[in-house]
PDB file with SEQRES, HELIX, SHEET and CRYST1 records, atoms N, CA, C and O in Angstrom:
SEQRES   1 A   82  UNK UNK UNK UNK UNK UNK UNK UNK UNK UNK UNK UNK UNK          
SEQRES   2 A   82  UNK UNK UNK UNK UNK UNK UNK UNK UNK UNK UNK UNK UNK          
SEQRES   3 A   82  UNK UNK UNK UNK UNK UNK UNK UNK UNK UNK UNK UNK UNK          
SEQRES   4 A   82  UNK UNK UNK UNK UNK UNK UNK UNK UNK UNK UNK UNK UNK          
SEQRES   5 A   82  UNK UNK UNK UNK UNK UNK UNK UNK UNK UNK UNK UNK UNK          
SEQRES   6 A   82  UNK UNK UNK UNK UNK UNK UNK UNK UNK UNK UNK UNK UNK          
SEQRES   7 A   82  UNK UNK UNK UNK                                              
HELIX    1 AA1 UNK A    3  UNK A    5  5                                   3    
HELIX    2 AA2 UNK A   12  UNK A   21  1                                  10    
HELIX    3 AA3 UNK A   36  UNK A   45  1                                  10    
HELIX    4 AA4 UNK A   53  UNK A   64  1                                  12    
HELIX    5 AA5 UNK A   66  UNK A   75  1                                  10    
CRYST1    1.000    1.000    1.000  90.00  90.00  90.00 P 1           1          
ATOM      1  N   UNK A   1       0.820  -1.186   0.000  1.00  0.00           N  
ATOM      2  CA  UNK A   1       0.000   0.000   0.000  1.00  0.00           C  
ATOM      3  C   UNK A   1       0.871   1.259   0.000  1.00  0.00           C  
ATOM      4  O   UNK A   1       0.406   2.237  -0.585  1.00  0.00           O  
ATOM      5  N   UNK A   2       2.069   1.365   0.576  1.00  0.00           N  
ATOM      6  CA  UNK A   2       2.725   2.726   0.864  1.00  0.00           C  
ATOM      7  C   UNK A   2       3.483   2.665  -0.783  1.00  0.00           C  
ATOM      8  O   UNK A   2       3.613   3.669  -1.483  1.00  0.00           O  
ATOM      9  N   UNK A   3       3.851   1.516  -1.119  1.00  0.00           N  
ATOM     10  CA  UNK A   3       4.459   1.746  -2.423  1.00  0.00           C  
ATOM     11  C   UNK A   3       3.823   3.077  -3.290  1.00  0.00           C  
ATOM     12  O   UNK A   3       4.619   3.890  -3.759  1.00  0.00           O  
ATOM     13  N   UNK A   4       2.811   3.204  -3.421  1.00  0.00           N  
ATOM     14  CA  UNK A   4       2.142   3.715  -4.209  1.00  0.00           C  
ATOM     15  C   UNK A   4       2.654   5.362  -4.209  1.00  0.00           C  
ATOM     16  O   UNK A   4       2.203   6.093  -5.091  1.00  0.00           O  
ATOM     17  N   UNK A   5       3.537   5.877  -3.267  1.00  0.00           N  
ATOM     18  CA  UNK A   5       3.829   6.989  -2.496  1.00  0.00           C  
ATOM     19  C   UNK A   5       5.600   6.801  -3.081  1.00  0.00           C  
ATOM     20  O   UNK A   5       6.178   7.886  -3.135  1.00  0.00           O  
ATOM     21  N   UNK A   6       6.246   5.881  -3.397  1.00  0.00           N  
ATOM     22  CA  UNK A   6       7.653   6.051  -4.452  1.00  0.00           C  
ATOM     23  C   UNK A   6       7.036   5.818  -6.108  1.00  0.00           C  
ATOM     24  O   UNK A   6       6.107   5.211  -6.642  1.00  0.00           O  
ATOM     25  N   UNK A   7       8.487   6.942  -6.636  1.00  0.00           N  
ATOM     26  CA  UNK A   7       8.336   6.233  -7.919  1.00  0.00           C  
ATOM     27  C   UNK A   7       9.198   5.208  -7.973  1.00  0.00           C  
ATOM     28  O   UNK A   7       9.752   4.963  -6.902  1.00  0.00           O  
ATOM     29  N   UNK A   8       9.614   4.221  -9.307  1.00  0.00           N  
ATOM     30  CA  UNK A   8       8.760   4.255 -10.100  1.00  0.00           C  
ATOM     31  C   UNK A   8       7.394   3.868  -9.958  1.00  0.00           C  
ATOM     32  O   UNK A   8       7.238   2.891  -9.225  1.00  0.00           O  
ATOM     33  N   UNK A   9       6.165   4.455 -10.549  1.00  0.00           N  
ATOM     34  CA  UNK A   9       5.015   4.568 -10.600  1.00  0.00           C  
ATOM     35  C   UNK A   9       4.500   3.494 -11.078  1.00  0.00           C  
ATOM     36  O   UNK A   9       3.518   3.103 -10.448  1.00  0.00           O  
ATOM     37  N   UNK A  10       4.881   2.716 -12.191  1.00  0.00           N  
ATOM     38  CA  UNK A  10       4.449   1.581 -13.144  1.00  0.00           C  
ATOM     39  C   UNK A  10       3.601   0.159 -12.350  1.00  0.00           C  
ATOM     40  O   UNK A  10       3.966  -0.501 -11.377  1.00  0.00           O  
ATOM     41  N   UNK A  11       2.619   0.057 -13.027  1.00  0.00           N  
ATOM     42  CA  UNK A  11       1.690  -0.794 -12.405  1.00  0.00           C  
ATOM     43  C   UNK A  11       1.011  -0.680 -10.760  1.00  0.00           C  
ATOM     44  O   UNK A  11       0.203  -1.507 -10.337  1.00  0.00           O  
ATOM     45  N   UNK A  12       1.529   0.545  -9.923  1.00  0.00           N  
ATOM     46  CA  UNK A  12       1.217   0.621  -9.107  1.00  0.00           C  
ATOM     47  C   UNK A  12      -0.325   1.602  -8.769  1.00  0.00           C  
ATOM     48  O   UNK A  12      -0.977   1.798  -7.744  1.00  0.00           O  
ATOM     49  N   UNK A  13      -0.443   1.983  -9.979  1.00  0.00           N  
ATOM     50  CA  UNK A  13      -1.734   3.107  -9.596  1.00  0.00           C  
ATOM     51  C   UNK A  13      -2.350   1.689 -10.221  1.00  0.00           C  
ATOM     52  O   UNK A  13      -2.038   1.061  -9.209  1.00  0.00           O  
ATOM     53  N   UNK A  14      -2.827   0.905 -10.866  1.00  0.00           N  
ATOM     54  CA  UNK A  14      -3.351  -0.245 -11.078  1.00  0.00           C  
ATOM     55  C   UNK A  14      -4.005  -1.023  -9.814  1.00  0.00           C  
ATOM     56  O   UNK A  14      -5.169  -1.302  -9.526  1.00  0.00           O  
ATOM     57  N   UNK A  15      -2.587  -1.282  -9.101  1.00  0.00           N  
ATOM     58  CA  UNK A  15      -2.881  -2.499  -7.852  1.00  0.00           C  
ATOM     59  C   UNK A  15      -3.310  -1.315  -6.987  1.00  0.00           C  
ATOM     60  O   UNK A  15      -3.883  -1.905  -6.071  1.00  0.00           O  
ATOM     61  N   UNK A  16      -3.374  -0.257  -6.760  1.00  0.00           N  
ATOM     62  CA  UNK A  16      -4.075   0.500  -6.110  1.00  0.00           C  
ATOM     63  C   UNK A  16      -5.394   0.903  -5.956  1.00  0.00           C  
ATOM     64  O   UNK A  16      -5.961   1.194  -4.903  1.00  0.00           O  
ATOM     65  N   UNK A  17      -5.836   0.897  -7.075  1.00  0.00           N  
ATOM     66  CA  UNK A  17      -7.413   0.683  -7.698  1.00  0.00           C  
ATOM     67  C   UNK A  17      -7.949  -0.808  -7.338  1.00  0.00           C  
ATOM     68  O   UNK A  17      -9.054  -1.116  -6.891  1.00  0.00           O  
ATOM     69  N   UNK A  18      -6.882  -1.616  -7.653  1.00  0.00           N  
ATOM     70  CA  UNK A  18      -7.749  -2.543  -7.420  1.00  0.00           C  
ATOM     71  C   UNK A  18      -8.326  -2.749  -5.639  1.00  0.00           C  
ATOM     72  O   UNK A  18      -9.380  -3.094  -5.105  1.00  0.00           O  
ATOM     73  N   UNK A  19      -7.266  -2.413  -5.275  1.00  0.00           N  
ATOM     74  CA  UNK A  19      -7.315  -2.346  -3.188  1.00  0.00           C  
ATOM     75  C   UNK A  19      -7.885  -1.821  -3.209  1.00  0.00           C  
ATOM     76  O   UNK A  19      -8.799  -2.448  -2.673  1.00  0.00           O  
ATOM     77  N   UNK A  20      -8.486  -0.339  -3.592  1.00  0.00           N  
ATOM     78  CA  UNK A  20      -9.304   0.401  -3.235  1.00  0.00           C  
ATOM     79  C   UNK A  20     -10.655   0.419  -3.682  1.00  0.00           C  
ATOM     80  O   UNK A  20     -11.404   1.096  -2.978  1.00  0.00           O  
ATOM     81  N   UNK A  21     -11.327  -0.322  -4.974  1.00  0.00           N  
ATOM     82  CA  UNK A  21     -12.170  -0.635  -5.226  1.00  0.00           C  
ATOM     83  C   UNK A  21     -13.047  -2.060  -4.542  1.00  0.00           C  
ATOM     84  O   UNK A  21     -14.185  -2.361  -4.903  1.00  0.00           O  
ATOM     85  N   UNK A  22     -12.419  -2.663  -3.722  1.00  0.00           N  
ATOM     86  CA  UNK A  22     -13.071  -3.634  -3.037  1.00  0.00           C  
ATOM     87  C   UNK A  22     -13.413  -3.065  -1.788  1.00  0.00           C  
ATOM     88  O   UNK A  22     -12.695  -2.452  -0.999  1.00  0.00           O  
ATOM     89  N   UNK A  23     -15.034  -3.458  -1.698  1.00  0.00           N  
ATOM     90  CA  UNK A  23     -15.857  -2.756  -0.579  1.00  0.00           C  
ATOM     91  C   UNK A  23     -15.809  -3.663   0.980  1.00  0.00           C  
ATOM     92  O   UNK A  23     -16.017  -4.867   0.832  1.00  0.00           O  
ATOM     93  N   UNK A  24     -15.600  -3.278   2.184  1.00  0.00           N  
ATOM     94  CA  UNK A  24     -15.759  -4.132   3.329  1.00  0.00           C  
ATOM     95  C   UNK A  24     -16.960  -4.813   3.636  1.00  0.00           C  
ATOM     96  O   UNK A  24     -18.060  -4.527   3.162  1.00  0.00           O  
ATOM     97  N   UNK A  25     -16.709  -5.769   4.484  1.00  0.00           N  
ATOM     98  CA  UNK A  25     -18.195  -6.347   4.700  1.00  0.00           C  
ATOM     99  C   UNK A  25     -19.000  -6.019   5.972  1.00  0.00           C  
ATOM    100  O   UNK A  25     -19.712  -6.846   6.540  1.00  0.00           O  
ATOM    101  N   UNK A  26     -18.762  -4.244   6.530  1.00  0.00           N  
ATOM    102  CA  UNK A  26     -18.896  -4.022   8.166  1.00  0.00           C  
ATOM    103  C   UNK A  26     -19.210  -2.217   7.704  1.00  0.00           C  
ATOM    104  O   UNK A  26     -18.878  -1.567   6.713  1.00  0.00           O  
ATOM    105  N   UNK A  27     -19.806  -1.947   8.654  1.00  0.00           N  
ATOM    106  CA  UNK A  27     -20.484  -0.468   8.585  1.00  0.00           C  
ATOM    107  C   UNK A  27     -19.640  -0.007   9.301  1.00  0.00           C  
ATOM    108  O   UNK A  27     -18.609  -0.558   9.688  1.00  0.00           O  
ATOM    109  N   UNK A  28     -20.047   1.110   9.541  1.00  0.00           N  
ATOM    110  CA  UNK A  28     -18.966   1.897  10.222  1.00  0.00           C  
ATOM    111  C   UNK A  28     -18.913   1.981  11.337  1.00  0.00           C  
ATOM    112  O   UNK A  28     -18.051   2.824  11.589  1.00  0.00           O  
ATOM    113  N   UNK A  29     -19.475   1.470  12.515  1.00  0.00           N  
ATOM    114  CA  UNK A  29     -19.657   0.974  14.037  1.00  0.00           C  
ATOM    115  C   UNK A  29     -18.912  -0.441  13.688  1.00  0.00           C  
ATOM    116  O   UNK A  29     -18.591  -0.846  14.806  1.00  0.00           O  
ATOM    117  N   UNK A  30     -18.641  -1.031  13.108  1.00  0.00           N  
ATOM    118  CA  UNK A  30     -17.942  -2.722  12.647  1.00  0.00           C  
ATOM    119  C   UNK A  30     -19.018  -3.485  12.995  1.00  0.00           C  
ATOM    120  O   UNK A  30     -18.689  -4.484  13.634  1.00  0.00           O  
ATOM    121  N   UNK A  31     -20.370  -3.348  12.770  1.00  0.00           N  
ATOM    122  CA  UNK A  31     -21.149  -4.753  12.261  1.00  0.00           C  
ATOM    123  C   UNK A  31     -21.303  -5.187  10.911  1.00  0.00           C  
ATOM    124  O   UNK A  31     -21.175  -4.589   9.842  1.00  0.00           O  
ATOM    125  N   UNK A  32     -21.584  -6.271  11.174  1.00  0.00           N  
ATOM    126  CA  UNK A  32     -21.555  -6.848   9.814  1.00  0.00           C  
ATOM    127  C   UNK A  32     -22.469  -6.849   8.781  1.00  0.00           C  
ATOM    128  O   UNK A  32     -23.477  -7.506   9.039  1.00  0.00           O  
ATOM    129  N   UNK A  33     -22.445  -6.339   7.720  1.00  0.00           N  
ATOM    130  CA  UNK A  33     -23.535  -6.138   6.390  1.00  0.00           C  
ATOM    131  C   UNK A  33     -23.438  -7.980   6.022  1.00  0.00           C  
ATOM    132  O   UNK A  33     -22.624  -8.883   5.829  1.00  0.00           O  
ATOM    133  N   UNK A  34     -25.248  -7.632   6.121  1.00  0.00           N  
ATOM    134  CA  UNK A  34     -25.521  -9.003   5.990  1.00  0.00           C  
ATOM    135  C   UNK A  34     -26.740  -8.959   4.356  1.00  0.00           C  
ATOM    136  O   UNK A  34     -27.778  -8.302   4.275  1.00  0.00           O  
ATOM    137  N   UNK A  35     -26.411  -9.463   3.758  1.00  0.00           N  
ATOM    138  CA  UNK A  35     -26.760  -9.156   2.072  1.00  0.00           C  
ATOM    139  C   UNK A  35     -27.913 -10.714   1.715  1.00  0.00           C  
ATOM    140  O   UNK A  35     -27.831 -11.677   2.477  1.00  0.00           O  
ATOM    141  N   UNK A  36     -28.719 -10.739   0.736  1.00  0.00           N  
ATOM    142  CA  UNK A  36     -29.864 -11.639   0.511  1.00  0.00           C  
ATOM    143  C   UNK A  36     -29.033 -12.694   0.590  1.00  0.00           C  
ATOM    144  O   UNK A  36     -29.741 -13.687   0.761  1.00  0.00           O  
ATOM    145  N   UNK A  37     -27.877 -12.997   0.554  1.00  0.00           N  
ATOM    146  CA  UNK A  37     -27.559 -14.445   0.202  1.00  0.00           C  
ATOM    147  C   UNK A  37     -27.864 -14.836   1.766  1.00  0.00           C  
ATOM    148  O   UNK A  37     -28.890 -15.430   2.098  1.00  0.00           O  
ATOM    149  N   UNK A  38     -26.696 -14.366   2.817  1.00  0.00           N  
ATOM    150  CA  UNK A  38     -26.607 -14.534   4.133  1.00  0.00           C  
ATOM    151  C   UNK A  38     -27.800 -14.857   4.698  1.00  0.00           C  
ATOM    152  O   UNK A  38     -27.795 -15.713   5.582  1.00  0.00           O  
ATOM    153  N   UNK A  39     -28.932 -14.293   4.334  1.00  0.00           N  
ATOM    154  CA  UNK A  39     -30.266 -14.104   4.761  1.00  0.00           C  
ATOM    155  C   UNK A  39     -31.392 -15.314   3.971  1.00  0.00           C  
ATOM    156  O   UNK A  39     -32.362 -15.843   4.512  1.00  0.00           O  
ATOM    157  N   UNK A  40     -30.907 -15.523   2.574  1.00  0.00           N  
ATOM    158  CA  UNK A  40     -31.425 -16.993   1.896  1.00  0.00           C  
ATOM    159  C   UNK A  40     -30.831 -18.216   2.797  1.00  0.00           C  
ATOM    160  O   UNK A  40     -31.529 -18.995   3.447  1.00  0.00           O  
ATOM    161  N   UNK A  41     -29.677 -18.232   2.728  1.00  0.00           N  
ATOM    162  CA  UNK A  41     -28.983 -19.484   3.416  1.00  0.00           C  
ATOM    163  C   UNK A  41     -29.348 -19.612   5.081  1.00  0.00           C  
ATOM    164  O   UNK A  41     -29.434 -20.740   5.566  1.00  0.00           O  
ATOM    165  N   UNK A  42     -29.493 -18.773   5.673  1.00  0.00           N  
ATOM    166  CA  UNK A  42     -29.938 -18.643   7.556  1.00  0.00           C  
ATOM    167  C   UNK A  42     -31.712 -19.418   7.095  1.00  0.00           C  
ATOM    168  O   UNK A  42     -32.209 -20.397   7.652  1.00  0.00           O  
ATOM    169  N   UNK A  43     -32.293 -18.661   6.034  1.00  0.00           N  
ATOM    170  CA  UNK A  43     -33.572 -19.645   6.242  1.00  0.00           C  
ATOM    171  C   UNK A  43     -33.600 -21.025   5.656  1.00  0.00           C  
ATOM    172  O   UNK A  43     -34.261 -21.976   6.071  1.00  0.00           O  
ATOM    173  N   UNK A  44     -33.095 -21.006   5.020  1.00  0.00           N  
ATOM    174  CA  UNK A  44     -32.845 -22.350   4.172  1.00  0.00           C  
ATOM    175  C   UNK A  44     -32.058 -23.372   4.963  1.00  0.00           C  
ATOM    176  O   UNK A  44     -32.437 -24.532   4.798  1.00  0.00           O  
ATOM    177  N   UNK A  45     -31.250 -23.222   5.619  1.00  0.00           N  
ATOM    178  CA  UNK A  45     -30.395 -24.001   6.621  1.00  0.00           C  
ATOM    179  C   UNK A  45     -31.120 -23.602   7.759  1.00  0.00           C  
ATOM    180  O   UNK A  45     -30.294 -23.884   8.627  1.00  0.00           O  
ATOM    181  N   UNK A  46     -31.997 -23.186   8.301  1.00  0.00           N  
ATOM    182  CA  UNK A  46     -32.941 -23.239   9.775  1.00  0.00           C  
ATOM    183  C   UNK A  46     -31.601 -22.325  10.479  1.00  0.00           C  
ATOM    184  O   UNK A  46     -31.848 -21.704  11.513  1.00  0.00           O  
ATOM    185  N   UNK A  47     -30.621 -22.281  10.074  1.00  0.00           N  
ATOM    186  CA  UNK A  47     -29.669 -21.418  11.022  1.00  0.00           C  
ATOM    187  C   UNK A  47     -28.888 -22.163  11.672  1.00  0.00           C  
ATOM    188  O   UNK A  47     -28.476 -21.970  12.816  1.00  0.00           O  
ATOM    189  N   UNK A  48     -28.567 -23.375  10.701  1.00  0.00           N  
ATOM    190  CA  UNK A  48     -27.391 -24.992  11.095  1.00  0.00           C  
ATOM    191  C   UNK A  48     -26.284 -24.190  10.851  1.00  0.00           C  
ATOM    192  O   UNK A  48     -26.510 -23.316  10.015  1.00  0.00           O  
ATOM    193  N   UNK A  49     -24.851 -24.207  11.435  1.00  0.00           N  
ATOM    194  CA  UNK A  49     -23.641 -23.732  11.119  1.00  0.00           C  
ATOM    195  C   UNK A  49     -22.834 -24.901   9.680  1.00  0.00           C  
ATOM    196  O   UNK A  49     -22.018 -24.529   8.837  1.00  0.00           O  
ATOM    197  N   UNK A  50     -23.558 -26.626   9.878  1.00  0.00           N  
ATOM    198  CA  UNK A  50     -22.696 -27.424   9.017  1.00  0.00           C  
ATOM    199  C   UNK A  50     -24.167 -28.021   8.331  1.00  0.00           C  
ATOM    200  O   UNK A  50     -25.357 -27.922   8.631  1.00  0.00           O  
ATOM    201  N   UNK A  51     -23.745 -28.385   7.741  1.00  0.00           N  
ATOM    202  CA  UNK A  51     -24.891 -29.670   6.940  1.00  0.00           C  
ATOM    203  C   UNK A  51     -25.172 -30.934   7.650  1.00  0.00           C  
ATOM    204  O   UNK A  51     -25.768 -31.821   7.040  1.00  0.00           O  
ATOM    205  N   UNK A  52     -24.693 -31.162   9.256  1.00  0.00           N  
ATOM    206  CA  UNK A  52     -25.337 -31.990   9.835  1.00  0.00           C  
ATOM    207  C   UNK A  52     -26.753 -31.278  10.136  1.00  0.00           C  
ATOM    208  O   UNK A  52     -27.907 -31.602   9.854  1.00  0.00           O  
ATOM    209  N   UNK A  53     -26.280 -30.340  10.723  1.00  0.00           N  
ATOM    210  CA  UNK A  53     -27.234 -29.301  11.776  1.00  0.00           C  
ATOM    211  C   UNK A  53     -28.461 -29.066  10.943  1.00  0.00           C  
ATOM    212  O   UNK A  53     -29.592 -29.513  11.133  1.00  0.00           O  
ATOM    213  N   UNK A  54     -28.153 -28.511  10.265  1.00  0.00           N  
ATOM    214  CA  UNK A  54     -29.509 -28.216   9.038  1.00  0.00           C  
ATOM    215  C   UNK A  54     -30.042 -29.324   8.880  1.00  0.00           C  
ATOM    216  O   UNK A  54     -31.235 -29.352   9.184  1.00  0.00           O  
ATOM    217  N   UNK A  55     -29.547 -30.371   8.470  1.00  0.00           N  
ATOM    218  CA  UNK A  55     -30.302 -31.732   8.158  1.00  0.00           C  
ATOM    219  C   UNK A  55     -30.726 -32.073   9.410  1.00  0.00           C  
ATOM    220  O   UNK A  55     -31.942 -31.941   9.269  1.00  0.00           O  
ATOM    221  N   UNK A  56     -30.602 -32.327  10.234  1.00  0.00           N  
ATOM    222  CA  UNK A  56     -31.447 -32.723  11.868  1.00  0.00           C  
ATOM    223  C   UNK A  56     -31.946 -31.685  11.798  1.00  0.00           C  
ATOM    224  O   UNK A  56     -33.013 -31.985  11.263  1.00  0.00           O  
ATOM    225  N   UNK A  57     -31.975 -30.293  11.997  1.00  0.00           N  
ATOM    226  CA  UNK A  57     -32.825 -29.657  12.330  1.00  0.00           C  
ATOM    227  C   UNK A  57     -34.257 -29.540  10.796  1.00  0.00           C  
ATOM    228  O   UNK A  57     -35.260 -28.859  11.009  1.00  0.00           O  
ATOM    229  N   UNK A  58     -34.127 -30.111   9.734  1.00  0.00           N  
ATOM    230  CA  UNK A  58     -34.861 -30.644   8.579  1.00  0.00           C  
ATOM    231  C   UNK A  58     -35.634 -31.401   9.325  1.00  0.00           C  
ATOM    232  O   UNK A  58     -36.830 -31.164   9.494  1.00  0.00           O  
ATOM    233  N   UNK A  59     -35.009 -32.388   9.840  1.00  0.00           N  
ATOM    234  CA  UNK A  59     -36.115 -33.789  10.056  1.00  0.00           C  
ATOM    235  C   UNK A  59     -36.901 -33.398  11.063  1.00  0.00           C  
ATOM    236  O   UNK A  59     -38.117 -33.589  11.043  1.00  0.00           O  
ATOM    237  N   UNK A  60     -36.227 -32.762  12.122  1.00  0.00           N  
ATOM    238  CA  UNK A  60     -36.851 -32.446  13.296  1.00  0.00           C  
ATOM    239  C   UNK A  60     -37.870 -31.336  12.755  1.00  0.00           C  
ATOM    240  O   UNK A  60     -38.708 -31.333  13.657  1.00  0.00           O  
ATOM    241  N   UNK A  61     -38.279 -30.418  11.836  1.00  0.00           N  
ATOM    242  CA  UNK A  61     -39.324 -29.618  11.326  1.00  0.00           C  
ATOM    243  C   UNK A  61     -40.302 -30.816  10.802  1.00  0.00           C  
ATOM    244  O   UNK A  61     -41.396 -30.994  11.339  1.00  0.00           O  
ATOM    245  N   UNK A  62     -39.924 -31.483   9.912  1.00  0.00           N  
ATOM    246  CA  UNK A  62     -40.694 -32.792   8.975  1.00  0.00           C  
ATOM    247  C   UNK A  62     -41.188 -32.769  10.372  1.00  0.00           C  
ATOM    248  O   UNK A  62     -41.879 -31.871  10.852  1.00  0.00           O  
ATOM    249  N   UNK A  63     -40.782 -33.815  10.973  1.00  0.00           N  
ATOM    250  CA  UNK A  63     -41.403 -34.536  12.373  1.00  0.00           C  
ATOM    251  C   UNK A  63     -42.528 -33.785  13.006  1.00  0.00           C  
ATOM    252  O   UNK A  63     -43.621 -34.286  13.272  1.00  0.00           O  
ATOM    253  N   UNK A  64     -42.223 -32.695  13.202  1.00  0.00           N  
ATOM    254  CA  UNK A  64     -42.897 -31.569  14.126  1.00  0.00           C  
ATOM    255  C   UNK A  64     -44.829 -31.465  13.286  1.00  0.00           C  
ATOM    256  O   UNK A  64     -45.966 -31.421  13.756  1.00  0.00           O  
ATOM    257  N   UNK A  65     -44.076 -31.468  11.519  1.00  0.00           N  
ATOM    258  CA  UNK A  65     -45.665 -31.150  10.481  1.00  0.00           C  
ATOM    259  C   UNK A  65     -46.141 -32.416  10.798  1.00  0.00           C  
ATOM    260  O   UNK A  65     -47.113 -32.394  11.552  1.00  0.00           O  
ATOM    261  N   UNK A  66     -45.674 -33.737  10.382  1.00  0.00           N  
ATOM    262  CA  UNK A  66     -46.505 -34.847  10.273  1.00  0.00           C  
ATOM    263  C   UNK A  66     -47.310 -34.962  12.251  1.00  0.00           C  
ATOM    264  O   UNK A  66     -48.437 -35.374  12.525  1.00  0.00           O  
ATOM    265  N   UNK A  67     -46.408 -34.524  13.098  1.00  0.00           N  
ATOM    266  CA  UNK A  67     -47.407 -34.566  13.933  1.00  0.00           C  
ATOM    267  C   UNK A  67     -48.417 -33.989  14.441  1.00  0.00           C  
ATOM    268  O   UNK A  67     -49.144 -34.275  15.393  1.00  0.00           O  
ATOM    269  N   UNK A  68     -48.385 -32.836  13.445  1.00  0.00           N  
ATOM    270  CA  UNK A  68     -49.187 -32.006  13.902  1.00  0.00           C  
ATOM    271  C   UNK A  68     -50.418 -32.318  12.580  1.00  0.00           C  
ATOM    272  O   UNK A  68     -51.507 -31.794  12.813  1.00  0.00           O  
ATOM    273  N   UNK A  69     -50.341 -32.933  11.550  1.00  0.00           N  
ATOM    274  CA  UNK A  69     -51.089 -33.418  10.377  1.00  0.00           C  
ATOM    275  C   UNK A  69     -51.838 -34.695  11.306  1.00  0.00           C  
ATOM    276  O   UNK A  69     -53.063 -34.792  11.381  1.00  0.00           O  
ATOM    277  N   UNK A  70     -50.973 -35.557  11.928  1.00  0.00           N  
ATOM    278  CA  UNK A  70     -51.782 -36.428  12.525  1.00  0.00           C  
ATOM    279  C   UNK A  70     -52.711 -36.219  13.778  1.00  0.00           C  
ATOM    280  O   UNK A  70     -53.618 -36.994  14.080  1.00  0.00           O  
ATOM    281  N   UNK A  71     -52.329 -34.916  14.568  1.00  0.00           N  
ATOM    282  CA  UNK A  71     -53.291 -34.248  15.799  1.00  0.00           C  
ATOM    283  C   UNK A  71     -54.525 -34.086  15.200  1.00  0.00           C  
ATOM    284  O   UNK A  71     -55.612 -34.386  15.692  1.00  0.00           O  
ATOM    285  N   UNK A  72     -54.234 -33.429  13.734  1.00  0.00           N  
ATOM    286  CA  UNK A  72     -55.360 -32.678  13.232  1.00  0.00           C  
ATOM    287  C   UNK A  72     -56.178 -33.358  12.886  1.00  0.00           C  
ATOM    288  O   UNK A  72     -57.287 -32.886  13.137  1.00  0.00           O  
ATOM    289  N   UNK A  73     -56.203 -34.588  12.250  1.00  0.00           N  
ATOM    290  CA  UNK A  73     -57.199 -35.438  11.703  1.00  0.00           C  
ATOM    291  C   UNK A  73     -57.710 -36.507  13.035  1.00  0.00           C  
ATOM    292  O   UNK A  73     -58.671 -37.274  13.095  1.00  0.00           O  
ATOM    293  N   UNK A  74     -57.046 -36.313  13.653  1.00  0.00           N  
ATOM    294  CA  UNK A  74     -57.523 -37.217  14.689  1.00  0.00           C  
ATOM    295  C   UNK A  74     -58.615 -36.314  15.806  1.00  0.00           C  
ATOM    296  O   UNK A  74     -59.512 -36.871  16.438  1.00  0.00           O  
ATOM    297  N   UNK A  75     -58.314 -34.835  15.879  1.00  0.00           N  
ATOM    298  CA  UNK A  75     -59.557 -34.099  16.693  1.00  0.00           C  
ATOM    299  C   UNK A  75     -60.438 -33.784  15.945  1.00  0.00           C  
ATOM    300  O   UNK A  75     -61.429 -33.387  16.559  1.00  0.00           O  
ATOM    301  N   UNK A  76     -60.556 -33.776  14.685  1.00  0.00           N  
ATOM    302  CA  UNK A  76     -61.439 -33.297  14.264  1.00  0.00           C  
ATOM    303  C   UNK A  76     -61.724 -32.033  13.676  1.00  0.00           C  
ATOM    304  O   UNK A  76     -62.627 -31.930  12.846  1.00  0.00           O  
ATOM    305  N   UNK A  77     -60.916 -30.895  14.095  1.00  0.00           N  
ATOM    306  CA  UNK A  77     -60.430 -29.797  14.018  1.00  0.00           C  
ATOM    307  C   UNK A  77     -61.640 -29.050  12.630  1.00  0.00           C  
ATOM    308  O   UNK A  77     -61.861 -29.893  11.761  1.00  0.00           O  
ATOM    309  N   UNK A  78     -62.198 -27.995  12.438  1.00  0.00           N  
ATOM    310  CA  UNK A  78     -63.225 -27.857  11.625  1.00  0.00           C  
ATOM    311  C   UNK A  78     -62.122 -26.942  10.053  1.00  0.00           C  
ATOM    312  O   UNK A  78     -60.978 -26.514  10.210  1.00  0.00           O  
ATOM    313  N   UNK A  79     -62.791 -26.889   8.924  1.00  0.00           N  
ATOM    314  CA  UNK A  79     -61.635 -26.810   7.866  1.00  0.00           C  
ATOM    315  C   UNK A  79     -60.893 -26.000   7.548  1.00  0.00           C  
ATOM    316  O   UNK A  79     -60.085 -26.075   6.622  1.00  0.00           O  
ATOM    317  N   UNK A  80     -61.096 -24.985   8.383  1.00  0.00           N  
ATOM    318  CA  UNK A  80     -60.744 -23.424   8.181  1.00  0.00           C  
ATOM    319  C   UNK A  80     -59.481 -23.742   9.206  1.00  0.00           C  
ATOM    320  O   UNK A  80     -58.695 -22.828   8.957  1.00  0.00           O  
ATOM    321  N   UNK A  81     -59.002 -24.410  10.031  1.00  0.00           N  
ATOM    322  CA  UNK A  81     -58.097 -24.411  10.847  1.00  0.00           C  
ATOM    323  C   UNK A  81     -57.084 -25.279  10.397  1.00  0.00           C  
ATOM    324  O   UNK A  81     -55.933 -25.382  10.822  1.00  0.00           O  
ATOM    325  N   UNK A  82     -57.741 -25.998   9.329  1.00  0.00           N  
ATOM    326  CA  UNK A  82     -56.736 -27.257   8.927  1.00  0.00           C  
ATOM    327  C   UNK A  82     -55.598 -26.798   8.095  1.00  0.00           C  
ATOM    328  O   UNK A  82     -54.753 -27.604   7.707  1.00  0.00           O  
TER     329      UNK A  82                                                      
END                                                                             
């Protein structure tokens, strides 16, 4: 980075642009900008850190509907609730 401050000059206003054209991933208090992907993948993965986690926490959602599909038909429940 200080290079940029001797000559010779050659290729250095280049690699300088390029450093300086890449944006951080933190505001200006240092939290973190969190963008649609971050925010697709947290729902899509239930908010698992690995692909075990997500997958158990998968089955364990499955599990949770079918029992609650089987409560429902078994009380009776009227159709507007179903």
């Amino acid at each position: 980075m200080i290079d940029i401050r001797y000559p010779p000059y050659d290729g250095k206003l280049a690699k300088f642009r390029s450093m300086s054209e890449m944006k951080p991933n933190f505001d200006r208090d240092g939290r973190e900008i969190k963008g649609l992907g971050y925010w697709l993948g947290l729902l899509a993965g239930l908010g698992g850190e690995s692909f075990k986690s997500t997958l158990l926490r998968w089955v364990v959602v499955a599990l949770v509907v079918i029992g609650a599909r089987r409560l429902q038909v078994n009380t009776g429940l009227p159709s507007f609730l179903r």
